[in-house]
C-alpha positions in Angstrom: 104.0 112.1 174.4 105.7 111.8 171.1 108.4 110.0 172.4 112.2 110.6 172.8 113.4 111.5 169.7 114.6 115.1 168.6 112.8 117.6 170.8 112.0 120.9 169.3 113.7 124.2 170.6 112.5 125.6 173.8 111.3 128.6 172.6 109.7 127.1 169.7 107.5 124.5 171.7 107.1 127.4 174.4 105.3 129.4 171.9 102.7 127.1 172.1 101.4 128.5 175.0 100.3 131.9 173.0 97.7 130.0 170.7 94.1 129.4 171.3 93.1 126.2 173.4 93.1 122.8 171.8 89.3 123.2 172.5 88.7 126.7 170.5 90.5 125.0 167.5 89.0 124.1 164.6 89.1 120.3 164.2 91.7 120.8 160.9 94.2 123.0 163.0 94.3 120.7 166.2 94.9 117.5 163.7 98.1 119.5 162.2 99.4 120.1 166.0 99.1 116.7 166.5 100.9 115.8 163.0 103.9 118.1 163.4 107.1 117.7 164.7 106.6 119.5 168.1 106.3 116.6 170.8 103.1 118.1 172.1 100.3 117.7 171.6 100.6 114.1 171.1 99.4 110.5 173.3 98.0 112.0 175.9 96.1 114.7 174.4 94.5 112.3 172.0 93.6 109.4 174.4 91.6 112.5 176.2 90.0 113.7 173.6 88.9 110.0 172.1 87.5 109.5 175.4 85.1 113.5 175.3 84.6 112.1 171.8 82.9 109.0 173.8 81.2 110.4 175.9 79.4 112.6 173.8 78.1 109.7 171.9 76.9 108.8 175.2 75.3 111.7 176.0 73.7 111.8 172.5 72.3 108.0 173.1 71.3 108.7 176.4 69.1 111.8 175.3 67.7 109.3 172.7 66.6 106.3 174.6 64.2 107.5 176.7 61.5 104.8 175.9 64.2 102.2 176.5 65.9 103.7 179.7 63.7 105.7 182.4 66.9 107.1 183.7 68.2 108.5 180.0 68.3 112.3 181.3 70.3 111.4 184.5 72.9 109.1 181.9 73.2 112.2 179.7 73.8 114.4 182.5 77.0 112.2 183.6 77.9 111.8 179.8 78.2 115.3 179.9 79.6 116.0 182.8 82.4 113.3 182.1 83.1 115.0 178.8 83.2 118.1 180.2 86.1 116.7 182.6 87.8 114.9 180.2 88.4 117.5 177.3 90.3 120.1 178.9 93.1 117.3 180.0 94.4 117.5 175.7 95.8 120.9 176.9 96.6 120.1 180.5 98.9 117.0 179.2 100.8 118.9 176.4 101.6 121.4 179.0 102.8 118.9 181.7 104.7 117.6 179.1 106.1 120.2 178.0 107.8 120.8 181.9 109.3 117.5 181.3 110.7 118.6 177.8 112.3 121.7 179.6 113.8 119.2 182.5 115.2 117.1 180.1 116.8 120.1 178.1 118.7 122.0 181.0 122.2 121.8 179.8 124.7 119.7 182.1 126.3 121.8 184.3 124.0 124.7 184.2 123.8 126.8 187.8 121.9 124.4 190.5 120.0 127.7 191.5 118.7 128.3 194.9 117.1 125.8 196.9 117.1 124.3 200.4 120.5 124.2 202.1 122.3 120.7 202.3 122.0 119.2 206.1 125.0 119.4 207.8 127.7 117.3 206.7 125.5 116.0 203.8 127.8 116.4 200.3 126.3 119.0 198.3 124.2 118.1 195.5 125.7 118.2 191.9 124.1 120.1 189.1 123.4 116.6 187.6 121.8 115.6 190.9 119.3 118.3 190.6 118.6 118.0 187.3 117.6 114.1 187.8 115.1 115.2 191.1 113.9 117.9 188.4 113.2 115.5 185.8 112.1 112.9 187.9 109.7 115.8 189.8 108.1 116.5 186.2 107.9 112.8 185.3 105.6 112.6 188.2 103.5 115.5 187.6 102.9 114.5 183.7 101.6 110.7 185.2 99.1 113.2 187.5 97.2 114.2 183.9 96.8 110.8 181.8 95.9 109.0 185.4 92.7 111.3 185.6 92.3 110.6 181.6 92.5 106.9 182.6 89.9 106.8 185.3 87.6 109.0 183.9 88.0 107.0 180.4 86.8 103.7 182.4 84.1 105.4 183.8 82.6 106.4 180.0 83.2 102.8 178.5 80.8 101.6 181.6 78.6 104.4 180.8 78.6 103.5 177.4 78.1 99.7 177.6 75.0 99.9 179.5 73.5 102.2 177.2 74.8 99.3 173.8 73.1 96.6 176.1 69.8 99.1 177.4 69.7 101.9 175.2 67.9 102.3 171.9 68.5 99.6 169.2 69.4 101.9 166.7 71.9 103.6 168.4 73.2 100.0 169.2 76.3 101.0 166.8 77.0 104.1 168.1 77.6 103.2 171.7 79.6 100.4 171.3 82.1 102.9 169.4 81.8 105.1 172.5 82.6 101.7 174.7 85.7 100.8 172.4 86.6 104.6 172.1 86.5 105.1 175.9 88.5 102.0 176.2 91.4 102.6 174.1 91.6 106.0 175.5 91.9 104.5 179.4 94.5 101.4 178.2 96.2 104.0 176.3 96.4 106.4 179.4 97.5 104.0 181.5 100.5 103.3 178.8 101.6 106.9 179.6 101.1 106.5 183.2 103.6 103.7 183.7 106.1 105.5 181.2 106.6 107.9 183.4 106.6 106.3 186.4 108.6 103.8 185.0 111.7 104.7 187.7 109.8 105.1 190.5 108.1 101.2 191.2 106.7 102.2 194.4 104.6 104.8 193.3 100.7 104.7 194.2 99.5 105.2 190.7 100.7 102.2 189.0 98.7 100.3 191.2 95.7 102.2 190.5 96.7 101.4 186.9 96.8 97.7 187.0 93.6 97.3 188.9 91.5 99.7 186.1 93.2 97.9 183.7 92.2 94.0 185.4 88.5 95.6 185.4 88.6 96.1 181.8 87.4 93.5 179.5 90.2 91.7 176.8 91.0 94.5 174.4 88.8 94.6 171.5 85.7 93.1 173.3 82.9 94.9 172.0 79.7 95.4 174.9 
């Protein structure tokens, strides 16, 4: 999410849907999505990604500290298979939202459209009424994507901490980035996730939120 400000044109940010996957990019051409002025890709695509980034580091540690850890090739298996999870949520965030983009943008006023009939002797529901369930519908569907980014993200920096306090010495370095990189993803997640569910107190997810978040060490802790 690249916040509120000016929104691009609904057919402009809808075009993005024609180009290749985030993950068929080069490097170089995902970095200028993520610099331009098109409000996806943007948090949310690159909390996921930091936290594939992670995990990769963990699989590559894993696969090196063999000596030091007798269960290396089952830790590189889950490194994998967490980065595997992780990286196709870049493009499945920009997308969701994106449908909170097009919610917002529905002019005032516009046709309601069909949907369920009112109950009887219920007022009818005003454009604006709609638009708000729509928006708030969205809202709820684009906290689905960085919640999965979040949990999976905790998962990695735990992954990766064992191998900085077990794995090999020299890769010492390189899984403590994976633990701080797989960190900041999750906290930055679960920034996203109460941003959008910021009207809607009761909902399941921000509890989720704050107990991943308690579990996590004080920001900047390195393994």
């Amino acid at each position: 999410m690249k916040g509120d400000g000016e929104v691009g044109g609904g057919s402009e940010a809808s075009g993005r849907y024609s180009e290749p996957g985030y993950l068929d990019l080069p490097l170089r051409a995902f970095l200028g999505l993520l610099a331009d002025d098109q409000p996806a890709p943007a948090g949310g695509a690159a909390a996921a990604l930091g936290i594939a980034l992670a995990a990769s580091l963990c699989a590559m540690a894993a696969r090196l500290s063999r000596r030091q850890l007798p269960e290396a090739a089952e830790l590189a298996a889950e490194a994998t298979r967490l980065a595997d999870m992780v990286a196709p949520l870049a493009q499945a965030d920009a997308e969701a939202y994106r449908a909170v983009i097009a919610a917002r943008s529905r002019p005032t006023g516009a046709p309601a459209g069909t949907g369920a009939p009112a109950e009887p002797g219920a007022p009818a529901a005003t454009d604006d009424d709609q638009r708000r369930r729509r928006l708030a519908a969205a809202l709820s569907d684009a906290a689905d994507v960085p919640m999965r980014v979040a949990e999976i993200g905790a998962q990695v920096a735990v992954l990766a901490a064992r191998l900085a306090a077990h794995g090999h010495p020299n890769l010492h370095g390189d899984a403590i980035t994976a633990a701080l990189l797989a960190e900041a993803g999750a906290r930055s997640a679960c920034a996203l996730v109460r941003i959008n569910l910021s009207a809607a107190e009761s909902d399941e997810r921000l509890a989720r939120v704050a107990r991943l978040l308690a579990a996590m060490p004080p920001p900047g802790a390195a393994p």
